[in-house]
C-alpha atoms as an extended CHARMM CRD file, in Angstrom:
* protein
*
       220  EXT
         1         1  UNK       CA            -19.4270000000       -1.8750000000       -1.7690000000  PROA      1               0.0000000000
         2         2  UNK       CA            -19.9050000000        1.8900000000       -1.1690000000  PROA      2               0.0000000000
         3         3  UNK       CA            -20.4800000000        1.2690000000        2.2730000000  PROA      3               0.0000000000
         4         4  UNK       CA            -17.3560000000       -0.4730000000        2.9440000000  PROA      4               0.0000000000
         5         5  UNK       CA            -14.2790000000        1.2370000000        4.8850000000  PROA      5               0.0000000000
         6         6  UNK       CA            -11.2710000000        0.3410000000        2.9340000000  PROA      6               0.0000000000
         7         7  UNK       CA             -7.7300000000        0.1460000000        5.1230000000  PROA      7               0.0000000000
         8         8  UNK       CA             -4.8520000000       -0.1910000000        3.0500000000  PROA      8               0.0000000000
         9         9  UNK       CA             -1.3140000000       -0.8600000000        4.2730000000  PROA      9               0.0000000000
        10        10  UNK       CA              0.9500000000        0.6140000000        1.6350000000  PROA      10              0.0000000000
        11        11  UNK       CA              3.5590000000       -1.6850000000        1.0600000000  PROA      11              0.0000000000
        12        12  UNK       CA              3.6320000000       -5.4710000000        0.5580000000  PROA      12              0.0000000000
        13        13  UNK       CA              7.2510000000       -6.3680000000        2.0620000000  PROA      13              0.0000000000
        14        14  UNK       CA              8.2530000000       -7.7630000000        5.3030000000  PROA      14              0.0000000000
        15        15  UNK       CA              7.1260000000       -4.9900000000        7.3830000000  PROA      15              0.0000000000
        16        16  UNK       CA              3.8640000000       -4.0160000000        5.1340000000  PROA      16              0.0000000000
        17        17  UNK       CA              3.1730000000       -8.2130000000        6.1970000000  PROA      17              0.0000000000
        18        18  UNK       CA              3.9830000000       -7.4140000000        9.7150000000  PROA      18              0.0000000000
        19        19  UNK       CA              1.6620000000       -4.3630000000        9.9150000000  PROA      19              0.0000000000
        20        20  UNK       CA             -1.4240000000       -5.8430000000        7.9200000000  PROA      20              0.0000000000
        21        21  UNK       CA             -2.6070000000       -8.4770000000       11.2120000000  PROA      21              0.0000000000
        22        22  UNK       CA             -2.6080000000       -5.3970000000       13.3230000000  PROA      22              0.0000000000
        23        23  UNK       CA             -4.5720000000       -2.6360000000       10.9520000000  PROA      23              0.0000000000
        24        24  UNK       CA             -6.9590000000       -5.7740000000       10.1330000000  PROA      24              0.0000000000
        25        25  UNK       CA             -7.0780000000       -6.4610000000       14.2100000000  PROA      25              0.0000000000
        26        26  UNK       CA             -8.1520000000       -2.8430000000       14.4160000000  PROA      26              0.0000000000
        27        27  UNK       CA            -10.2450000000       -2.8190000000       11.7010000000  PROA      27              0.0000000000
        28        28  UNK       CA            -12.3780000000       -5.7050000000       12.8960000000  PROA      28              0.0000000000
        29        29  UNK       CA            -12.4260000000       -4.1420000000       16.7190000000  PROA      29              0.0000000000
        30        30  UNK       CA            -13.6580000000       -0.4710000000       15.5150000000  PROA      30              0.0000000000
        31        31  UNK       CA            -16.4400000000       -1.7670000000       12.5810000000  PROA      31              0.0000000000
        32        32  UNK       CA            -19.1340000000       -4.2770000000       12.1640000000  PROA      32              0.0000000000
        33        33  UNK       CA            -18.5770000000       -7.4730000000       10.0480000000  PROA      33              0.0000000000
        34        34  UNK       CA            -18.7730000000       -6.6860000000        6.6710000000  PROA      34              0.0000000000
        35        35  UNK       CA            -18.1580000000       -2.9190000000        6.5890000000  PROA      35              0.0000000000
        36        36  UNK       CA            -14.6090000000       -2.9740000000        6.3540000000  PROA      36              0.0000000000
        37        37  UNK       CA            -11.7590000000       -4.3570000000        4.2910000000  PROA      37              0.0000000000
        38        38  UNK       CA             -8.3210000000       -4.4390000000        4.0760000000  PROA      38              0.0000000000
        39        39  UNK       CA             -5.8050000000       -4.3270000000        1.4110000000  PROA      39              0.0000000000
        40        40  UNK       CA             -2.1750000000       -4.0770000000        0.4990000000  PROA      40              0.0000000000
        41        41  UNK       CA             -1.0370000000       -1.4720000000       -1.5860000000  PROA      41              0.0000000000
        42        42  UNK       CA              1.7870000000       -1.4370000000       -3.8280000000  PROA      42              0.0000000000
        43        43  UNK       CA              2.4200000000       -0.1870000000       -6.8660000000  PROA      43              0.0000000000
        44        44  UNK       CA              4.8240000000       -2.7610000000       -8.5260000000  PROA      44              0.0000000000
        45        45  UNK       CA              2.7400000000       -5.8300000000       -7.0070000000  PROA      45              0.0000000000
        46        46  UNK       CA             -0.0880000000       -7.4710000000       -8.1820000000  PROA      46              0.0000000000
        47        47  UNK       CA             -2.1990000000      -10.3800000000       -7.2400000000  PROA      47              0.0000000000
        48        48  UNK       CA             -2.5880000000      -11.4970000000       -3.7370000000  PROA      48              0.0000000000
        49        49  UNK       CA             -0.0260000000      -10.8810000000       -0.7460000000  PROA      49              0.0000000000
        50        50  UNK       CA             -0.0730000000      -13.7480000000        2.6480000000  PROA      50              0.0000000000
        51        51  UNK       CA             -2.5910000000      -15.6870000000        0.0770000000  PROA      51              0.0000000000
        52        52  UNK       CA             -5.0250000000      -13.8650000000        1.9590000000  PROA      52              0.0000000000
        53        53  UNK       CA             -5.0050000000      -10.0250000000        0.8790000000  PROA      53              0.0000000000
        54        54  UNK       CA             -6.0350000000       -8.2490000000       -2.3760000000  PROA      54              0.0000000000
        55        55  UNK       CA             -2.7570000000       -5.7740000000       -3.4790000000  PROA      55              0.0000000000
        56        56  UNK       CA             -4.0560000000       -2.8550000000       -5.7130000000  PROA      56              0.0000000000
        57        57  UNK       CA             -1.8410000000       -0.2410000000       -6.6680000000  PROA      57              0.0000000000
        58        58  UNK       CA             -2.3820000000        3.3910000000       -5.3400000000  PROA      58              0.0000000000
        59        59  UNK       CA             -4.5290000000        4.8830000000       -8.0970000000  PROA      59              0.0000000000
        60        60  UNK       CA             -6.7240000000        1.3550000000       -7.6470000000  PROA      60              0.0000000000
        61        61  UNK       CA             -7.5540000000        2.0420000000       -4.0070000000  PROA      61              0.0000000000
        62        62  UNK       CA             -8.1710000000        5.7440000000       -4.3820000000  PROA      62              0.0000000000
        63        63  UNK       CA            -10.6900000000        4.8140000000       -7.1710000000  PROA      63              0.0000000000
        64        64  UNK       CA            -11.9670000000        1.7080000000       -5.6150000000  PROA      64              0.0000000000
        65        65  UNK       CA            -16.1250000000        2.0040000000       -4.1130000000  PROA      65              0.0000000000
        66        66  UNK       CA            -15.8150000000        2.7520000000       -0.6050000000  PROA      66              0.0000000000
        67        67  UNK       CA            -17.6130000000        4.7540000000        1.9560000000  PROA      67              0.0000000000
        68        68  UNK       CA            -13.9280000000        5.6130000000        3.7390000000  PROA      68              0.0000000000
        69        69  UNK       CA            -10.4440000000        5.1720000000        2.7300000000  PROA      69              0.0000000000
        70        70  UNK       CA             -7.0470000000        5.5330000000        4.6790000000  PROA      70              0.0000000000
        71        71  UNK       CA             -3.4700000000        3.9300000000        4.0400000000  PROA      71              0.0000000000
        72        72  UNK       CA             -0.7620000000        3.3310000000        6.5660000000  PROA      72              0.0000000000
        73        73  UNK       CA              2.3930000000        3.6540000000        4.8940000000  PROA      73              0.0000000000
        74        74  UNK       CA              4.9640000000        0.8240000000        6.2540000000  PROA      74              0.0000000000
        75        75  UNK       CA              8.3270000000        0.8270000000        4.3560000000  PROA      75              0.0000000000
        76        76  UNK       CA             11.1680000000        0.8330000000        6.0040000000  PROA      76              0.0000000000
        77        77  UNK       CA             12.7960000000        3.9250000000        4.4750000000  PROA      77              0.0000000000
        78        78  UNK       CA             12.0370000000        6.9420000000        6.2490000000  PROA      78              0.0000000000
        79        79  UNK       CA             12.7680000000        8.8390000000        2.6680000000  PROA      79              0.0000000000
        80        80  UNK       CA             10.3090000000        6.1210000000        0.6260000000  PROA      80              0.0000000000
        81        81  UNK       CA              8.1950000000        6.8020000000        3.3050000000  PROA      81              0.0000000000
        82        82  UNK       CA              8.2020000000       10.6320000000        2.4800000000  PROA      82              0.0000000000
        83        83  UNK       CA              7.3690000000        9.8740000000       -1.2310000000  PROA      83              0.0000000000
        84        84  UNK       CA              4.9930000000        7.6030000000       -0.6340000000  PROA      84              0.0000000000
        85        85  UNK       CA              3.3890000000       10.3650000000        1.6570000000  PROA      85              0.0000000000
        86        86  UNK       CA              3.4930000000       12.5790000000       -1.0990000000  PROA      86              0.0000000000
        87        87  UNK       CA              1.7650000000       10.3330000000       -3.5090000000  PROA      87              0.0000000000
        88        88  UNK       CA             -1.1290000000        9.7730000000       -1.1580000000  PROA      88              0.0000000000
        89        89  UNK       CA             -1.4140000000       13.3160000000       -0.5790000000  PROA      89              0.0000000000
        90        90  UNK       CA             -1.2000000000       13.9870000000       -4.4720000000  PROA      90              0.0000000000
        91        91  UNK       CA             -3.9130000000       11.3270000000       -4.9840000000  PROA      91              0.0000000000
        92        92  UNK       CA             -6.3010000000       12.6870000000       -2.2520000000  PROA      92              0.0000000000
        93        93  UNK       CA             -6.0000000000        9.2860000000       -0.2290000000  PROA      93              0.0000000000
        94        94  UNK       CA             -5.4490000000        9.5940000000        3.5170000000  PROA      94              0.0000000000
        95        95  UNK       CA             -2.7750000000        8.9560000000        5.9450000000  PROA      95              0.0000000000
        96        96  UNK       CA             -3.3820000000        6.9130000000        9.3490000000  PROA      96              0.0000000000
        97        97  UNK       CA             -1.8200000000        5.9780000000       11.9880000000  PROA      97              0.0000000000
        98        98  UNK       CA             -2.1790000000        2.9670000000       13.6020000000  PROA      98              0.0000000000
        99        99  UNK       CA             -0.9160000000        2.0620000000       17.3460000000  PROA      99              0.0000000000
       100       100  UNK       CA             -0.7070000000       -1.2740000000       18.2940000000  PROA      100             0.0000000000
       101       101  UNK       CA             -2.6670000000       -2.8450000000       21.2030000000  PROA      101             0.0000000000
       102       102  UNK       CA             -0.2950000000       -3.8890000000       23.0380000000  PROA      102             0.0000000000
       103       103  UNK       CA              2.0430000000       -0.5620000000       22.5110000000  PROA      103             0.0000000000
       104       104  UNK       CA              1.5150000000        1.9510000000       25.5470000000  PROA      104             0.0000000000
       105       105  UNK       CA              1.9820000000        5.5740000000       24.9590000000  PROA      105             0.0000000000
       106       106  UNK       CA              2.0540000000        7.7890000000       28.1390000000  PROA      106             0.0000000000
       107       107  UNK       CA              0.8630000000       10.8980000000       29.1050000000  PROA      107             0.0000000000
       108       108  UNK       CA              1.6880000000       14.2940000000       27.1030000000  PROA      108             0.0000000000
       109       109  UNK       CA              3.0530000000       12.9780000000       23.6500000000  PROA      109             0.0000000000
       110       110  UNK       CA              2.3490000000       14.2140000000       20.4380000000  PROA      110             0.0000000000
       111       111  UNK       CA              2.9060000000       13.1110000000       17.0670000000  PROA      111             0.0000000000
       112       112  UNK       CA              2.9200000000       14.2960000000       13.7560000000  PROA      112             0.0000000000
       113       113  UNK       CA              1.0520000000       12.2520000000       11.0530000000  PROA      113             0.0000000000
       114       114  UNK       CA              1.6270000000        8.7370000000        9.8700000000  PROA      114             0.0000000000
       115       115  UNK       CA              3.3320000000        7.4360000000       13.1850000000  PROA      115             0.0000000000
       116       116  UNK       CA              3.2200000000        3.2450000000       13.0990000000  PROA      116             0.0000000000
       117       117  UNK       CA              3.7580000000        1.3800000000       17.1840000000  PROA      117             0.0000000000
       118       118  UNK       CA              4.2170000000       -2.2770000000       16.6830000000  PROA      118             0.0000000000
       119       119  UNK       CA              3.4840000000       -4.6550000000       19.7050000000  PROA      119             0.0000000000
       120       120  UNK       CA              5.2920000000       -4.4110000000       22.6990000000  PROA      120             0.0000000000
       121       121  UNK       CA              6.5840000000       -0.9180000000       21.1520000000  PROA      121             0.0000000000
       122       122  UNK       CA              6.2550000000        2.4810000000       23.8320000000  PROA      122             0.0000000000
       123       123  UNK       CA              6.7970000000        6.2410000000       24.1850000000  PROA      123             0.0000000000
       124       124  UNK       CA              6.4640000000        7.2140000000       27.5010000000  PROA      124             0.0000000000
       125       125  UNK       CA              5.6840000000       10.8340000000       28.6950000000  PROA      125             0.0000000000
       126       126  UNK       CA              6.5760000000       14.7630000000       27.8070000000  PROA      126             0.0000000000
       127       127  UNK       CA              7.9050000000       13.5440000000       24.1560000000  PROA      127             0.0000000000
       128       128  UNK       CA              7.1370000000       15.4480000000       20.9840000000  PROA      128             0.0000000000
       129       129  UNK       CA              7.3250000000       12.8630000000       17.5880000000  PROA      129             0.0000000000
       130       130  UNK       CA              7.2620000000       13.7790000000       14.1710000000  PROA      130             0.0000000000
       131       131  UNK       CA              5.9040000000       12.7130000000       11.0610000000  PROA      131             0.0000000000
       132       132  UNK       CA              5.7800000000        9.2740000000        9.5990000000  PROA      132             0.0000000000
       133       133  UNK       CA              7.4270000000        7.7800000000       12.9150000000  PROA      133             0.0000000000
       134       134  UNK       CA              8.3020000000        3.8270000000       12.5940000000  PROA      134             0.0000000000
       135       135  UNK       CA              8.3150000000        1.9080000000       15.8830000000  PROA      135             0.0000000000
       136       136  UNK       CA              9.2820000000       -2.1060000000       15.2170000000  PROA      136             0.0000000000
       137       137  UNK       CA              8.6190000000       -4.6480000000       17.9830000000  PROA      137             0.0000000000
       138       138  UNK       CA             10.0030000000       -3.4320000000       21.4680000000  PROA      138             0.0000000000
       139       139  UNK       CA             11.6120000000       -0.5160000000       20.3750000000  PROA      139             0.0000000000
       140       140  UNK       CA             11.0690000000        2.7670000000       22.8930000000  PROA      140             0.0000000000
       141       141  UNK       CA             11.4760000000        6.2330000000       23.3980000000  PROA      141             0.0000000000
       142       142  UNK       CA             11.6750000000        7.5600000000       26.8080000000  PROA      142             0.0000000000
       143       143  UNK       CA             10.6350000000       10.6230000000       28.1700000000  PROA      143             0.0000000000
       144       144  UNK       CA             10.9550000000       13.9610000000       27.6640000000  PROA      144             0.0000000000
       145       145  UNK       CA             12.9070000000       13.5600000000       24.0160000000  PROA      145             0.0000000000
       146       146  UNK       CA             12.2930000000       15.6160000000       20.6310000000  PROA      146             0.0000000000
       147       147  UNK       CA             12.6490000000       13.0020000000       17.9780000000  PROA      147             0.0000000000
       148       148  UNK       CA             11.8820000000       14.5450000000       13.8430000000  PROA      148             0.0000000000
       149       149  UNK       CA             10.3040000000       13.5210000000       10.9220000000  PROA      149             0.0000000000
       150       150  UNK       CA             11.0470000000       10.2870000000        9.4240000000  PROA      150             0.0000000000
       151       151  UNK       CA             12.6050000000        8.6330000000       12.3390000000  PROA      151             0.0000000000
       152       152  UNK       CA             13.1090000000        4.6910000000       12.5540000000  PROA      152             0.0000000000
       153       153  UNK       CA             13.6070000000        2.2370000000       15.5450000000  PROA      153             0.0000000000
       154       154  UNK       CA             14.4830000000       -0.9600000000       14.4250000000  PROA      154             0.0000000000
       155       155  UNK       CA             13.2920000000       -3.9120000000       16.3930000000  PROA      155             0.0000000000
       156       156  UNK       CA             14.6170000000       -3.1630000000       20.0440000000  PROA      156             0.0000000000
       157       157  UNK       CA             16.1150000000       -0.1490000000       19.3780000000  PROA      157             0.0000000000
       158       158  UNK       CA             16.0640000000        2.1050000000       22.5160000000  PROA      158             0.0000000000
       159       159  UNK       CA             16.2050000000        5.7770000000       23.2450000000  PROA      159             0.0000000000
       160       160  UNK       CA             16.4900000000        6.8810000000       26.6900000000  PROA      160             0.0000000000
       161       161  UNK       CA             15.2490000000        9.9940000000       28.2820000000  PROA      161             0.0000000000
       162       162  UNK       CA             16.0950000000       13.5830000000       27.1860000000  PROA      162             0.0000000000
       163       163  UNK       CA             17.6990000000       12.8960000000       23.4640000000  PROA      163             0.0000000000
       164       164  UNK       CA             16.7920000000       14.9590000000       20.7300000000  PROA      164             0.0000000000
       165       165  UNK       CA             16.9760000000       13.0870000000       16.9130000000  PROA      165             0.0000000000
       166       166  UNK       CA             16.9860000000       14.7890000000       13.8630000000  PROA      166             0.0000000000
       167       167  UNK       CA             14.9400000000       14.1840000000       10.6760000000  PROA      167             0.0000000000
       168       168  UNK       CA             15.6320000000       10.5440000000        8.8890000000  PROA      168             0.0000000000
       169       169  UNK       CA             17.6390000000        9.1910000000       11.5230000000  PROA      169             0.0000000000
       170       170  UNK       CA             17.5510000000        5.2120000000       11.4420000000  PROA      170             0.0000000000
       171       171  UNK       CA             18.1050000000        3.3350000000       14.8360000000  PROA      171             0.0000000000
       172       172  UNK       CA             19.3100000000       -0.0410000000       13.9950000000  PROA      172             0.0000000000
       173       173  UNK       CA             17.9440000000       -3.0420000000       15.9860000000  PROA      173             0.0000000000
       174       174  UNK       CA             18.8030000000       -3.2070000000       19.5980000000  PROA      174             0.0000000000
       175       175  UNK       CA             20.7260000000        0.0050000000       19.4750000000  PROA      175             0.0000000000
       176       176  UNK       CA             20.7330000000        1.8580000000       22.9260000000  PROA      176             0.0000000000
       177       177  UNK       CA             21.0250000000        5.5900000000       22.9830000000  PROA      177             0.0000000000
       178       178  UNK       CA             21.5500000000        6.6510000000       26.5340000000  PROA      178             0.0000000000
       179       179  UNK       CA             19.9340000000        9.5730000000       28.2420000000  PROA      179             0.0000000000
       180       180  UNK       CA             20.7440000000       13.0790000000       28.1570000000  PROA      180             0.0000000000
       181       181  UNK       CA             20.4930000000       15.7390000000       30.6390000000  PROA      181             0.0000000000
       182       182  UNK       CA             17.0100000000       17.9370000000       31.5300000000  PROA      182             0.0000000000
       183       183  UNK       CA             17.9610000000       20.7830000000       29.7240000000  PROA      183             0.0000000000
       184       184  UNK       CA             21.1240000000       19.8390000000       27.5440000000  PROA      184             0.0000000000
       185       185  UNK       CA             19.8510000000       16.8610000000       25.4810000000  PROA      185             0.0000000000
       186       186  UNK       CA             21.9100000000       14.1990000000       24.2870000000  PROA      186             0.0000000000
       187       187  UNK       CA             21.6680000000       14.7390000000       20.0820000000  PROA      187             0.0000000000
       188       188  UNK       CA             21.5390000000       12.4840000000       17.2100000000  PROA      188             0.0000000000
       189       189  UNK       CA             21.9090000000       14.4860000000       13.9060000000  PROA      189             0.0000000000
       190       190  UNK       CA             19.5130000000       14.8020000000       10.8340000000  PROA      190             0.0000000000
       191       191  UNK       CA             20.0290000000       11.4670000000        8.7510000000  PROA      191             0.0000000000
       192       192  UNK       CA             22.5070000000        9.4470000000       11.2620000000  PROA      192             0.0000000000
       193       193  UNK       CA             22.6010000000        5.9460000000       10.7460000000  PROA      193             0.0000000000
       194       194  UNK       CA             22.9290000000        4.0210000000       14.3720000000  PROA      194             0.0000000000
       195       195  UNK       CA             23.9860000000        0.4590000000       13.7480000000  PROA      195             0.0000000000
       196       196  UNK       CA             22.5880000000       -2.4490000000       15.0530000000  PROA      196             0.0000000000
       197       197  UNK       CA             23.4470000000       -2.9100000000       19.0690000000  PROA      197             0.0000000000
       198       198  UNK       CA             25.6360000000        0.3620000000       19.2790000000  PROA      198             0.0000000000
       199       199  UNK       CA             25.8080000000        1.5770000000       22.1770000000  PROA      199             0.0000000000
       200       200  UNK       CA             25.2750000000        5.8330000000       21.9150000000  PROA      200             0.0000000000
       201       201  UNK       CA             27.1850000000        7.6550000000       24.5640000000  PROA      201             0.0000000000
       202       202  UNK       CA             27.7110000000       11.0430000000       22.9340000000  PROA      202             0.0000000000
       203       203  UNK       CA             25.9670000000       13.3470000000       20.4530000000  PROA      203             0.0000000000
       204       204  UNK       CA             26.2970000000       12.0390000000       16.8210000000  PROA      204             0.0000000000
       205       205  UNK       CA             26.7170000000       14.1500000000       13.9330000000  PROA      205             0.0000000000
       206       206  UNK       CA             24.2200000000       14.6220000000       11.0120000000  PROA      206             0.0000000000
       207       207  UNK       CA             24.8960000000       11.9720000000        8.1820000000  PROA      207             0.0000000000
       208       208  UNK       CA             27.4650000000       10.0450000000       10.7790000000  PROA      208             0.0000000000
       209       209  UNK       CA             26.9480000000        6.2260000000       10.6620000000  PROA      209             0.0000000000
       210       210  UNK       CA             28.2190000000        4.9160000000       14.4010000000  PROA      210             0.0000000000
       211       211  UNK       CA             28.4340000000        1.3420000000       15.2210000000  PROA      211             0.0000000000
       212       212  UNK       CA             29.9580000000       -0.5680000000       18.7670000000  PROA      212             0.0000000000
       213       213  UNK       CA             30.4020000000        0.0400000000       22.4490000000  PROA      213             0.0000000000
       214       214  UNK       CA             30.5080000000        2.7510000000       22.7110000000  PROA      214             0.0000000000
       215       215  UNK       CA             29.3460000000        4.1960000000       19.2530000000  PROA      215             0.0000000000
       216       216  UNK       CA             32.4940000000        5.4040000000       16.8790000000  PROA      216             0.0000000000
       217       217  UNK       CA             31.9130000000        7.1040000000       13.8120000000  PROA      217             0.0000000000
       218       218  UNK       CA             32.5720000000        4.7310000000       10.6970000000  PROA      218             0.0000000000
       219       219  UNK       CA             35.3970000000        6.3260000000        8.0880000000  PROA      219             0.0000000000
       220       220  UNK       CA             33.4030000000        6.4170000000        4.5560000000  PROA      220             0.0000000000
């Protein structure tokens, strides 16, 4: 099977399953029938995943015959995520990114490595993404916004124009982050927590968790 390209989706949860139809989608749009495969990977699974997909762990799929190999990491933690990045790095395997088809990215964005777009997902134009970005369904970033490494939108979670977000910020599902100003962005702190369907009118400080309308920090 040396001439197969092996895809692996690291991580056989809910999201790793919501990922796997789209890299496997790709997979079968960008290479001829039977020169591809794809796998899940996860290293306290064995066994078969949707009854449909092999799971190997990671030193399996680095070893395994292939003529190419790449892994999209899709965990929900932006920090797993980070170690998981490491071990793939460690192991020699590489990173991809996968963009789904129906996702729309606009003109002048950039992204660091690893960035997952689920369907219906966007990032519209002038915005600079870091690493190992995580887009669920319908979530967006608008334009001209700085947003770090590790950064999660939960499903629906939108980020207007002109917002800068730290590193390992999670934006819970349908959380709404309004838009700054050209030239004094609204910010969102390294590691802030935005709870699901709060409603950001202010900058938020790094480690806060906010939650409601409009966004108050939660007493911990």
């Amino acid at each position: 099977m040396t001439n197969t390209n092996l895809f692996g989706v690291y991580g056989a949860g809910g999201f790793g399953r919501e990922v796997m139809p789209i890299l496997s989608r790709f997979a079968a749009q960008s290479y001829p029938i039977g020169t591809w495969r794809t796998v899940f990977v996860d290293d306290a699974a064995a066994g078969d995943a949707n009854g449909q997909y092999s799971v190997m762990t990671l030193g399996e799929f680095a070893k395994a015959e292939a003529q190419s190999r790449e892994i999209v990491l899709a965990v929900g933690s932006g920090e797993l995520r980070q170690k998981l990045a490491d071990k793939c790095t460690d192991t020699g395997v590489a990173i991809g990114a996968l963009t789904a088809p129906n996702a729309m990215v606009l003109d002048n964005v950039t992204f660091g490595q690893g960035a997952v777009l689920c369907p219906f997902s966007m990032v519209t134009s002038d915005t600079v993404i870091g690493d190992l970005f995580q887009a669920n369904i319908y979530a967006y970033v608008a334009h001209d916004c700085i947003v770090g490494d590790r950064v999660t939108l939960a499903p629906g979670a939108k980020v207007n124009g002109n917002v800068e977000i730290g590193d390992d910020v999670y934006v819970g599902t349908g959380a709404l982050i309004r838009p700054g100003q050209p030239g004094n962005r609204l910010k969102i702190g390294a590691k802030a927590v935005i709870g699901m369907g709060a409603v950001v009118t202010s900058n938020v400080e790094p480690g806060a968790v906010v939650v409601g309308n409009p966004a108050k920090a939660m007493v911990r």
